[in-house]
N, C-alpha and C positions, 0 to 999 in steps of 0.2 A: 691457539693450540700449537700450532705450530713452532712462534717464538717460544714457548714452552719446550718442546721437545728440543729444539735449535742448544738454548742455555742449560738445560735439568743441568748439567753436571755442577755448573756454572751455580744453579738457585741450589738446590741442594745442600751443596759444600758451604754456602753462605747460610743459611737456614741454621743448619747445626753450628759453626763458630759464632753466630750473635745469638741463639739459645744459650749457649755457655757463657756469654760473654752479658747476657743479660742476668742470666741468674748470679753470675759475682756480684755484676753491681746493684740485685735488688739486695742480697748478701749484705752489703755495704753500706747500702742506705737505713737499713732496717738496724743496725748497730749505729748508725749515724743517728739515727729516729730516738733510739733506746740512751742517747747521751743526753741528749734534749731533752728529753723529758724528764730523766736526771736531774739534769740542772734547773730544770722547772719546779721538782718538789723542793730542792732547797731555796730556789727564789721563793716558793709560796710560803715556806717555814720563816725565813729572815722576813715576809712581809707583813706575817702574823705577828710576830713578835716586834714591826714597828708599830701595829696597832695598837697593844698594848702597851706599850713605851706610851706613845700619844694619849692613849687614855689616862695612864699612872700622871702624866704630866697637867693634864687638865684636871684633877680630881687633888693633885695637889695643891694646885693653884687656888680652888673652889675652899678646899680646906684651912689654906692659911686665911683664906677671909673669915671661916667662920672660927677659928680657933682665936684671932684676934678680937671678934667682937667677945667669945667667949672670957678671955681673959680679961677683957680694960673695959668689957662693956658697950652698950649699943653706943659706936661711933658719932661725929657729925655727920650729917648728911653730907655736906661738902669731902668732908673726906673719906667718907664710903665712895662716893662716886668718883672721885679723882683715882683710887685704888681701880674701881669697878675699869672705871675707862683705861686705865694703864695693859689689861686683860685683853682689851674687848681690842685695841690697838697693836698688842704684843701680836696675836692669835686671828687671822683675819676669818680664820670660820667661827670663832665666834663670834654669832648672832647677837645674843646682849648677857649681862648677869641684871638678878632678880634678887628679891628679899622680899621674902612672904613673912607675916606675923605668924603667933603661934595659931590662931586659929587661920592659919592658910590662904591668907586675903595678901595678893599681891600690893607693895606701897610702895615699893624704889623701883627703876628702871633705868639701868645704865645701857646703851642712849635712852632717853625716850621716847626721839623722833623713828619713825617706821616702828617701833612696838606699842605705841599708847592704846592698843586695844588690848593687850594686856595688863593694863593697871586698874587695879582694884577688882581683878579679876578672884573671885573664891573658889580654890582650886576644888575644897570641899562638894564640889556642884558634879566634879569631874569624877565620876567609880572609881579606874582603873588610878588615875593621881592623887586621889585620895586616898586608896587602899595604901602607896607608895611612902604616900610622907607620913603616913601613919606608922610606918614600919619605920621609917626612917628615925622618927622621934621615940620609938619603944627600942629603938635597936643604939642608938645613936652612931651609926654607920650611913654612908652615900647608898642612897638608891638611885637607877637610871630608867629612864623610856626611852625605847631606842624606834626609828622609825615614826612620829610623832609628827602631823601635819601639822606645822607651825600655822598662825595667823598670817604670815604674809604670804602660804598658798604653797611654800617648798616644806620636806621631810627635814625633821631635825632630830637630835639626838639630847633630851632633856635629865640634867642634875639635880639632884636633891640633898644638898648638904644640911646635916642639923644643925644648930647651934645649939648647944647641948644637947640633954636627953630628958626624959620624962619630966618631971617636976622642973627643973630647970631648962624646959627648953624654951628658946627665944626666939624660935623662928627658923628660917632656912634659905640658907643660899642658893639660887638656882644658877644653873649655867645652861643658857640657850645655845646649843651647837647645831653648825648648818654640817647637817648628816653628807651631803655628795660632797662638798666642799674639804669637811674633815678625813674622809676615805681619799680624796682627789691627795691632801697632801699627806697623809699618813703611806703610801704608797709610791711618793714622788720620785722615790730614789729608784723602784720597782721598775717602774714609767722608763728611767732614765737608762737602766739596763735593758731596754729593751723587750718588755715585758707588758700585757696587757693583763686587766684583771676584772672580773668579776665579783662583786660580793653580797650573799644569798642570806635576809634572815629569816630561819625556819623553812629555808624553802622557795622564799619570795625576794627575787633579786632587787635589791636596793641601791648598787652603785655600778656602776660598768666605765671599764674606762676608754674599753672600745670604741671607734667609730660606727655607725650602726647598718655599714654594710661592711663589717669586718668579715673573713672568710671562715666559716662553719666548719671547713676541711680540717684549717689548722688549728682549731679547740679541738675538732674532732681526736686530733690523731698525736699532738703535742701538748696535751692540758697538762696540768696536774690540781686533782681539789684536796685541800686541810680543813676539817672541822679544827673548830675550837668554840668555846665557853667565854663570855663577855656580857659583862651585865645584866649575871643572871639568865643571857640564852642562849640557844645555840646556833654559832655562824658557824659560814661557807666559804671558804673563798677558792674560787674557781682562778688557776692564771696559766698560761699561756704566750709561748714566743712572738713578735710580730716577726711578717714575712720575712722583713730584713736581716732581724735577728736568726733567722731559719738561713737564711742563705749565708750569715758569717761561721753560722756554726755547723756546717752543713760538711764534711769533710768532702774536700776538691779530687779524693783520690778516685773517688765513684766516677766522679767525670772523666778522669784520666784514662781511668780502666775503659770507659764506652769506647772513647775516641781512639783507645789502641786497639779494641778488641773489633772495631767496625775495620778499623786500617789492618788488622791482619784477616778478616773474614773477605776483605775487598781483594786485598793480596792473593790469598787462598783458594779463593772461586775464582779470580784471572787464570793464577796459574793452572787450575784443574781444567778451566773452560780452554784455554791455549792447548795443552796436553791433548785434550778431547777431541780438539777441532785441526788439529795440526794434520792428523791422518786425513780427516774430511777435507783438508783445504788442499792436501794436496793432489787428492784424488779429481778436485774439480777444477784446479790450474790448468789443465790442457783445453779442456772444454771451454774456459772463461776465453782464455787467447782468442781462441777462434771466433765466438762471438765477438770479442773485443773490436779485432780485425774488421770482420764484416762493418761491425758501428762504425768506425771509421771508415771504411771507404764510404758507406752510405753515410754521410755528414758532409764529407768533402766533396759527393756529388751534388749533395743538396747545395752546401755554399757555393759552388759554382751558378748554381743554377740564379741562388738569387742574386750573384753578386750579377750576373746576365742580366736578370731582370731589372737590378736597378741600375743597367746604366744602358738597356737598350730597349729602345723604341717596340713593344709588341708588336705593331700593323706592319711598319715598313722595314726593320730590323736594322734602323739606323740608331744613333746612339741617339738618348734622350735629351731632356734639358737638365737633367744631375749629372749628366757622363758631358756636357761640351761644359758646362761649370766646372766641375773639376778642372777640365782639361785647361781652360783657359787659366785659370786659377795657378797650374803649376807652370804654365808655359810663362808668364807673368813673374816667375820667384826667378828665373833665368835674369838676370838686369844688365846683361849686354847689350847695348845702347842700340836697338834697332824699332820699327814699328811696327804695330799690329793693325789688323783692320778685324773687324763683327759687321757681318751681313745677316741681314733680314728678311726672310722672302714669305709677305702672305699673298694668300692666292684670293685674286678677285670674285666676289659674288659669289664667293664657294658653298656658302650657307641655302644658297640656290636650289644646288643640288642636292643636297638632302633634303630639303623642302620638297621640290618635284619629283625625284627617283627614289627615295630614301634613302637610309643612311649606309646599306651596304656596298650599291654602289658607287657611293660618298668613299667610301672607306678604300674602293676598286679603284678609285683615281688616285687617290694620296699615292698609293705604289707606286701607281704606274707615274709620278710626278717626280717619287724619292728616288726612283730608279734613271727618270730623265737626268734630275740634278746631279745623281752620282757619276752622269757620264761625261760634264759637261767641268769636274771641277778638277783640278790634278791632286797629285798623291800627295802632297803637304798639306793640304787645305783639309779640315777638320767640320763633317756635317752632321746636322742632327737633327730629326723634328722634335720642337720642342713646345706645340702646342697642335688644336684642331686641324687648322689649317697653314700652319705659319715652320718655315723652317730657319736655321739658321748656320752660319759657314764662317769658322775665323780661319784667317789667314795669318801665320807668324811669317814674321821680317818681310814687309813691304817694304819694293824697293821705288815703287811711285803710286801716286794718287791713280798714274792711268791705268795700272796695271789693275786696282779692283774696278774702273770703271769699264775696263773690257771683260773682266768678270762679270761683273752686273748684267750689260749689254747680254754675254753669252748665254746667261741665267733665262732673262726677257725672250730672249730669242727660241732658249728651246722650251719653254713654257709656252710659249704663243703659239700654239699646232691645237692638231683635232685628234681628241681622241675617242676610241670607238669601245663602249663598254656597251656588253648586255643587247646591243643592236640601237645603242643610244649614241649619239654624235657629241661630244661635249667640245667648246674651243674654249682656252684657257686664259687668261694672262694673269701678270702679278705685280705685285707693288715691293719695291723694293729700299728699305731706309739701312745706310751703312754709316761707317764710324771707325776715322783712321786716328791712332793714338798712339803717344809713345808709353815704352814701357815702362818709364819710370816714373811717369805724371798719371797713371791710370791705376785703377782698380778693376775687378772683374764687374763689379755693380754700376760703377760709372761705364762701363763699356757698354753694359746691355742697355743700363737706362738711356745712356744716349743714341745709342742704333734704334731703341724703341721709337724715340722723341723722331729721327729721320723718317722713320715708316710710317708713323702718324702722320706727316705732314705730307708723306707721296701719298698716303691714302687719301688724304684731305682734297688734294689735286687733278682726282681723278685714277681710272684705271692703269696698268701695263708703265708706270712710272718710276725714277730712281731718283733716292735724294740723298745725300750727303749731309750727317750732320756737320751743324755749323753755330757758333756763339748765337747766333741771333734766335736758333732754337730753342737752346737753355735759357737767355736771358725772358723770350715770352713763358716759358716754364715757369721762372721763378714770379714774373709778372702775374701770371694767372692766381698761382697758391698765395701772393700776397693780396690780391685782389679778393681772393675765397675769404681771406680772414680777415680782410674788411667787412664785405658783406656781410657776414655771421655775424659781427661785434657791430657794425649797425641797424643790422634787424634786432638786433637783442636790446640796442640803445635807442630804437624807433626812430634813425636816422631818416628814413622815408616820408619825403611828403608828393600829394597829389597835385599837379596843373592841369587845368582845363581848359582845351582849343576848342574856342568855337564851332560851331556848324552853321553854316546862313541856307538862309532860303534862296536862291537866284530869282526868284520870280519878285518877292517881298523887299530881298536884302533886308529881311528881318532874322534876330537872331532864336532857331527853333531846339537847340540843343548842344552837346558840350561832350568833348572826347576827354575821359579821363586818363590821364598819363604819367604813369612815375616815375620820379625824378629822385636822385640822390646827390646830395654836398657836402662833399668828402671836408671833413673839420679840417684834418691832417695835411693835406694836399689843396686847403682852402680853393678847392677848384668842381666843379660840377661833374659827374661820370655819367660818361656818355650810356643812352642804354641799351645801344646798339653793344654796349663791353659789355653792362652786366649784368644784363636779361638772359644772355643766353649760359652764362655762367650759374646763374642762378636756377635756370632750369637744368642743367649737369647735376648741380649738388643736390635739388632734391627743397629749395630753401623758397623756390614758387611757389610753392603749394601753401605753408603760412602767411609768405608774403601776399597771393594770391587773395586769400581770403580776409586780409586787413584792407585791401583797394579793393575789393566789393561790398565792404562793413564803411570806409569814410566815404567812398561815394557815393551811396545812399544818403548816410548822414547829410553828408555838404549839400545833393540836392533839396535833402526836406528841408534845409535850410530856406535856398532859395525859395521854395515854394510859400515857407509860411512869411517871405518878404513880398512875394506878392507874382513873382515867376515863377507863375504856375503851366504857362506852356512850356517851359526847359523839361527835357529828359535827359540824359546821362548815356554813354556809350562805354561797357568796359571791354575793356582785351580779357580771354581765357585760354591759357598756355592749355598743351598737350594733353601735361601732367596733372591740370586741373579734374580736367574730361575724366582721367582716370578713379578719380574721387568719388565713391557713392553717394553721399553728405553733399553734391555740390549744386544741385537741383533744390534742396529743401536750404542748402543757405544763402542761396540768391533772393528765395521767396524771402524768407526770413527778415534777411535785410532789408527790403523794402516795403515790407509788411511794417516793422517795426519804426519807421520813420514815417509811417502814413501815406506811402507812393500806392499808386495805380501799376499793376506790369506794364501796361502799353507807355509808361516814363522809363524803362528798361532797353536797354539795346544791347547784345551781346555780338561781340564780334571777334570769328575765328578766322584762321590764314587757310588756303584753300587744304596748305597740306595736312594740317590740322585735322579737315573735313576729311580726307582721304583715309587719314589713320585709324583702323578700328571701326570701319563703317557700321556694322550694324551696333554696336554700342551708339556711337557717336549718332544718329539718325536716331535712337531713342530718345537720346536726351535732349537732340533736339525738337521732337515733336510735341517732349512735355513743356517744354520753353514756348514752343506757338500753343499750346494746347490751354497754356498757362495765360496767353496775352502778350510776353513776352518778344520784343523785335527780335530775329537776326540776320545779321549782315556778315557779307563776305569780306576779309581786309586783305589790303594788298592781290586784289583781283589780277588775275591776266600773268603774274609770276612764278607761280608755280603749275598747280598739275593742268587748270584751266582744263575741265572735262564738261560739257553739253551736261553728261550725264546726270553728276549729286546736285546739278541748280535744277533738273527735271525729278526727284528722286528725291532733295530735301528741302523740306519749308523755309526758306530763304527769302526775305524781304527783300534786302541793298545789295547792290553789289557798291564796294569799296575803289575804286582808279586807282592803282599807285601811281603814287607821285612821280615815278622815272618814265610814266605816260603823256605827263602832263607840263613836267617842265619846258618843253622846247616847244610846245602848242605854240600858235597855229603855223610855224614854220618849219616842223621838220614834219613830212608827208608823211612817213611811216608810223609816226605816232599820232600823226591825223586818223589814217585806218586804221589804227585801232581803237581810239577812243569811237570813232563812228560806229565801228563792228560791238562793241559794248554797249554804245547807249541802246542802239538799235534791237540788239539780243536782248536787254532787258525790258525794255518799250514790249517786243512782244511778247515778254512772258510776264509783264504787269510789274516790273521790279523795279524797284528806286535805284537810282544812279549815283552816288557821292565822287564827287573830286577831290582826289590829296593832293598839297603841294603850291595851292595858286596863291600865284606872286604878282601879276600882273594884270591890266586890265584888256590886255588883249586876251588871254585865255577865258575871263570869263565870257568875255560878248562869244567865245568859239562856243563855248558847252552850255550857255544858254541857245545858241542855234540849234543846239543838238541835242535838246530836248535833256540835258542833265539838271537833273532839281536841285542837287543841295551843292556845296564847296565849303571847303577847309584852308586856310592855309595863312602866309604872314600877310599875304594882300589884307585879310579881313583883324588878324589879329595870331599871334603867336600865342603859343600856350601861356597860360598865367594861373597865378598861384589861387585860392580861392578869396583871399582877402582881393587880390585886384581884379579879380572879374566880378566881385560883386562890386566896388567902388567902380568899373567900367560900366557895371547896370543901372548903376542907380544915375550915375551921369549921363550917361547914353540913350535918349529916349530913340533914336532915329532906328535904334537895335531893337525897340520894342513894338 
């Protein structure tokens, strides 16, 4: 309603100019209408009168044949029919011609073929064609049937010429016309002009030349119908323009007239709605301003606000990591020959403390951290936080390497204090990776990635440390990701195969079981990878976990092998990463696996590393009591290296403990690794646990750990890992192992 009242003057004024402008041109069509149909009665006139043309034409025809048998006599046959056909060839609707004797019994048929079910046909049989040629021979004049189901199933229009009359007559020529055919071209010129037509006898349409979804609209309102009189009855012929024919003859001025009369109604109502609004528009120009103004300021305080926001730090109100990219990014388009440095400062074990305190006064240190570094850095050097815990500071035009490492140092230094939040005591320090680069060999992405690459590697190092990138960090960068796309394209190629290291009994020196180990041989580099490289690569990417569950599916298999050779006391030992443990499937595809090979659990040994056991305790202590619960061994690997707690060997079902091998290689000469191997047999003696040694190479090691009560060993002394094909040619050779 509104935009209503806004325009009236506007709708109005247009309302009344396309009323006038419509009524000319319905005016104009309606005399357009009234031509048409004009020229429609005299198209129906001139088409009536080709009908009868056509008709006088075939009736002459019919006539000269019988006027000729009349004169010289009933012809030959041959040359009745050759005339007959010269007809039937001239004239392609007609059907055929005929010669009936005088009592009405058809004998010729020119063709014969497609009508021989009218030969010998007695017309006499037929009322209404009987009555016809009876008339025909008292009158001696042509009679017609019009409409007349031929024998081959279409309507025809049937001649009855005499050959003489009463006492003389001889018979009668017929002419078989196909009734749509002879309307089809007796109206072809009609057709041609663009005209369609109907044609009605008595009432009952017999020919159309329409399509028969022609439009009803335009018969409706552009016909014209002509009676007339033809053989004896009376037609119709209905005819009508096609659409095309309507749009050539359609005068284009109605159109003209719209199209000016819309363009001056359009005109008309601008200018009245302009006039209208001119007074309203200007009454509300002062009022608009002022709103206008206000929008604007409130616009440009908003973009302030976010152009703040994105490029400053919420918490600590340093700039972000979009606002020191930028920065760097244009400091960088400058290409005066000097260097930049990117420092990286995350803070150690910070996740700590949002763990212990939570995260707000998590959130209370960063300040109090941004606020240290802000003190400690001068006014050229450029700071920002640009992650949880992690900041970072470029430096433009470094004038030496020393100058950022007294930076760094300064950083380290005032990071490394006590700070007192909330009545909490927190001491700090940080790791710091940097990256000095000229401006014309770098990019802003090559800066960050390589300060990143230094900070990874101080973090790697340990706490409160500073490292400098350097080539040999990018080159094991690149090393690693070509290493990654090894691994992937030989897991996908089933690059991987297993070797098995013995286990002996020291009491027996009999062999009671086999550590499975996997090995990869790089095709490319025809050299073996180490797996100390790509074990732990493999557990980053995430690519353990399938590979994980192919080495507990073939070392199943491989032992039921062995079994069903006849070593049937061998069990099998696998390693289970981390990322395994985290798997819920990993318990039901162990069974699996050696369900399906015919193994007993107690031929199962699983063996995790201590930190392993530390990670996810009560998870981890589940899965392992369903593993003893199951019959399942477990043993500790690489014992005594990492968290080494009294505690998870009192706390979880643990069979072995594992020795590593940096225990046992210097046996029985270096003391210190004497007391511990003695503190380990001894700890496990009293809590019932089997002992394994890694690494023995020698036979003085063994005589030590057999004194000290250790039952089983591993190592090259007894045999190196071997592939499965030569540990079973080593079984079956080796009785002294069995």
């Amino acid at each position: 309603m509104g935009l209503f009242l806004k325009y009236r003057p506007a709708i109005f004024t247009f309302i009344i100019c396309m009323c006038v402008c419509a009524i000319t041109v319905w005016m104009l069509l309606i005399k357009s209408d009234n031509t048409i149909v004009a020229q429609s009665k005299n198209e129906a006139a001139k088409a009536v009168q080709q009908i009868h043309k056509q008709i006088e034409q075939q009736i002459f025809l019919f006539n000269w044949l019988a006027k000729q048998w009349n004169s010289y006599g009933q012809p030959e046959p041959f040359l009745w029919h050759q005339q007959a056909r010269h007809i039937v060839e001239s004239l392609d609707y007609v059907q055929a011609v005929e010669w009936a004797d005088q009592q009405g019994v058809i004998r010729w048929i020119e063709p014969l073929i497609g009508n021989q079910n009218a030969y010998q046909l007695d017309l006499n049989t037929i009322p209404l064609i009987a009555d016809k040629i009876t008339q025909a021979g008292q009158t001696g004049s042509w009679v017609a049937v019009a409409n007349w189901k031929l024998v081959q199933g279409i309507k025809g229009i049937l001649f009855y010429v005499p050959i003489g009359k009463q006492e003389q007559l001889q018979g009668y020529i017929i002419g078989v016309v196909k009734q749509h055919s002879f309307f089809n071209s007796a109206i072809e010129l009609t057709k041609l002009n663009g005209y369609n037509a109907n044609v009605y006898l008595n009432d009952e349409k017999v020919f159309s030349s329409a399509a028969s979804n022609f439009d009803t609209v335009t018969v409706k309102y552009h016909s014209s119908r002509v009676s007339f009189e033809l053989m004896g009855e009376l037609w119709h012929l209905e005819l009508w323009p096609t659409q095309q024919k309507i749009e050539q003859q359609h005068d284009p001025i109605s159109t003209y007239v719209f199209i000016v009369g819309l363009l001056i109604s359009c005109l008309l109502s601008t200018l009245v709605q302009l006039i209208s609004a001119a007074k309203q528009l200007n009454q509300n120009l002062t009022s608009t301003n002022r709103k206008l103004n206000t929008e604007i300021s409130e616009r440009q305080r908003i973009e302030n606000e976010m152009l703040t926001m994105a490029c400053q730090d919420e918490l600590t109100s340093l700039n972000n990591r979009n606002a020191i990219y930028c920065h760097i990014k244009e400091r960088l388009h400058h290409k005066a020959n000097r260097d930049v440095a990117l420092l990286l400062i995350d803070l150690d074990a910070f996740q700590q403390v949002n763990d212990v305190v939570g995260h707000n006064i998590g959130d209370q240190l960063l300040v109090k951290v941004a606020a240290r570094l802000n003190k400690v850095i001068d006014k050229n050097s450029y700071l920002a936080r640009i992650g949880g815990d992690e900041f970072a500071i470029f430096i433009d035009d470094v004038a030496a390497v020393s100058v950022i490492n007294r930076v760094a140092q300064k950083i380290l230094k005032a990071v490394d204090t006590k700070f007192v939040l909330d009545q909490y005591e927190f001491y700090t320090t940080a790791s710091i990776g940097y990256v000095i680069a000229n401006v014309n060999t770098v990019s802003v992405d090559d800066l960050i990635r390589k300060a990143d690459s230094a900070l990874n590697k101080a973090k790697s190092h340990g706490k409160n440390t500073i490292q400098a990138f350097d080539q040999s960090l990018e080159i094991a960068i690149i090393h690693k990701v070509n290493l990654l796309k090894k691994l992937n394209t030989a897991f996908e190629n089933q690059a991987f195969e297993l070797h098995y290291q013995p286990k002996i009994d020291l009491q027996s020196d009999k062999i009671i079981g086999v550590e499975a180990l996997i090995r990869w041989f790089d095709e490319e580099s025809k050299q073996w990878i180490p797996p100390q490289e790509f074990i732990p690569l493999a557990e980053e990417s995430g690519i353990i976990v399938p590979l994980g569950d192919w080495i507990i599916e073939e070392a199943c298999r491989q032992l039921g092998i062995w079994h069903k050779l006849g070593f049937i006391q061998l069990h099998v030992a696998i390693n289970i990463s981390g990322k395994q443990l985290k798997q819920q499937r990993l318990f039901q595809q162990i069974v699996k696996n050696y369900e399906a090979q015919g193994l007993r659990p107690h031929h199962i040994e699983i063996e995790l590393t201590e930190e392993v056991f530390i990670e996810n305790i009560e998870h981890n202590e589940t899965f392992m009591r369903a593993l003893v619960d199951q019959g399942i061994s477990l043993s500790i690997d690489d014992f005594g290296i990492g968290y080494s707690s009294l505690a998870y060997l009192r706390n979880f079902p643990v069979d072995t403990l594992k020795i590593d091998r940096s225990f046992v290689k210097d046996l029985p000469m270096n003391d210190d690794d004497v007391a511990i191997v003695k503190a380990i047999s001894d700890l496990a003696a009293n809590m019932n646990l089997k002992v394994v040694a890694e690494g023995v190479e020698n036979k003085m090691q063994i005589n030590f750990l057999k004194e000290h009560n250790c039952q089983y060993a591993q190592g090259f002394w007894y045999s190196k890992p071997l592939s499965a094909p030569e540990l079973t040619d080593k079984l079956i050779r080796n009785h002294n192992w069995m």
